[in-house]
N, C-alpha and C positions, 0 to 999 in steps of 0.2 A: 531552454536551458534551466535546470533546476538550480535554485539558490544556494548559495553555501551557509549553511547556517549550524554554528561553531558551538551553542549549548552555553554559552557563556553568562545565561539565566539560570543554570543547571547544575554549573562545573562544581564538581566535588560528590555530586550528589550522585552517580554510578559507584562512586570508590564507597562508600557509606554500606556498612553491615543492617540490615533490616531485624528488626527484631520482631517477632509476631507469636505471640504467646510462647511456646517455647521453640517451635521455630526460628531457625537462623540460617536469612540467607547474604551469602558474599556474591555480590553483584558483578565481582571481576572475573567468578569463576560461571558465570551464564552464558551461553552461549547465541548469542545473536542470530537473529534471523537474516539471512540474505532477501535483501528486496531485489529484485532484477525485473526490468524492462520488455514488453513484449516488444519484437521489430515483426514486420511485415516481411512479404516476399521482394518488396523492391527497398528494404533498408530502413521504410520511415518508421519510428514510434508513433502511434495516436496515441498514446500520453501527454507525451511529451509537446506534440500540434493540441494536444487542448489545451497544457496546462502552462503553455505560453501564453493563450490569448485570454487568462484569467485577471482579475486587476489583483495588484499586491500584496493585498491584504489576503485574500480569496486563497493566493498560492501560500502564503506563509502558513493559514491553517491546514491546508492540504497538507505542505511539506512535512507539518509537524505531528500530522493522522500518521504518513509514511514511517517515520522515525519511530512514533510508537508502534507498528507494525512491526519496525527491525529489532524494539525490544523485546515487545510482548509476541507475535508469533501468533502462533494458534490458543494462546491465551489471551486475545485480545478482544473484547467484547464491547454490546451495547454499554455506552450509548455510541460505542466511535465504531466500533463497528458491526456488522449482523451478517450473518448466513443467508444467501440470496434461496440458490436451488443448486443441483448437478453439480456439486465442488465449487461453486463461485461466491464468493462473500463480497462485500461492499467497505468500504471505506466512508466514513460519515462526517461531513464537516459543513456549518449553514453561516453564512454569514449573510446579512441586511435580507434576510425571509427566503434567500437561496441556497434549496438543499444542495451541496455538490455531492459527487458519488464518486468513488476509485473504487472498479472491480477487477479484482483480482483473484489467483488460485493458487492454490500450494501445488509445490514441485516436491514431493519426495519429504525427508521431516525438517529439514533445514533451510526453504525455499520457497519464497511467497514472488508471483511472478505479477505485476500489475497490467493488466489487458488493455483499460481505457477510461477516461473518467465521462462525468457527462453531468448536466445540471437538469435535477428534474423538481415536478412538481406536486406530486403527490407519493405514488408507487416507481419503481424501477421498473420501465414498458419491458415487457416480456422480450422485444427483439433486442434488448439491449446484452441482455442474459443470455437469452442464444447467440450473439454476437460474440461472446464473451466465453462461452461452452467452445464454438467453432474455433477463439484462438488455445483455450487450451487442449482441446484434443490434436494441433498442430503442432504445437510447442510439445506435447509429451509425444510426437510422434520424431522430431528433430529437435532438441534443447539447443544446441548450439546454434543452428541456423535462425532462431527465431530470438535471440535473445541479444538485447540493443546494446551494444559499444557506445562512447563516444566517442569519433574521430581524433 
């Protein structure tokens, strides 16, 4: 189950005009990334089985990599997150000397679909990325069927 977590370190700070040289952006009128869930053929997310057996703390940076995912988008960069290979990028988040990883892929321009996460220790192992190639060419072959509900 993922956390609920309400921003209420944050709250006011979406409604907030940016000012950046003469740039001005209204942050009401941005439009959000949809994050969405891979499901498998029998229903389960591996996400969501990893990112259960994380300790607390471990999920709350995860959770909060996701959220910037649903803000930023395809403008989302090192250091939180990187370009893997084949349309799959990575989610980056380390806590006590462990890397954790969320790889995911974009669906289309409004859709970042998360595959599975996994804790590594140096590189992302290459079968992790083919693992992760293999659900997105599923998912863009059935969107609907691969794409996790909660009950």
């Amino acid at each position: 189950m993922v956390p609920t977590w309400s921003g209420d370190r944050l709250r006011g700070f979406a409604k907030q005009t940016c000012v950046f040289a003469i740039l001005r952006i209204d942050w009401d009128r941005v439009s959000k990334t949809r994050v969405a869930l891979y499901r498998e053929e029998d229903g389960s997310c591996p996400f969501i089985e990893w990112f259960d057996e994380l300790p607390a703390k471990a999920q709350d940076k995860c959770y909060l990599r996701l959220e910037r995912l649903r803000e930023m988008g395809h403008e989302l960069r090192r250091p939180e997150a990187d370009f893997l290979r084949d349309g799959i990028y990575e989610l980056r988040a380390s806590l006590g000397g462990v890397n954790h990883r969320i790889l995911y892929f974009f669906h289309g321009a409004v859709a970042a679909v998360v595959s599975h996460g996994l804790a590594k220790e140096r590189l992302v192992p290459p079968k992790e990325i083919d693992r992760a190639v293999e659900r997105k060419r599923r998912f863009e072959a059935n969107p609907s069927k691969h794409t996790y509900e909660e009950a």
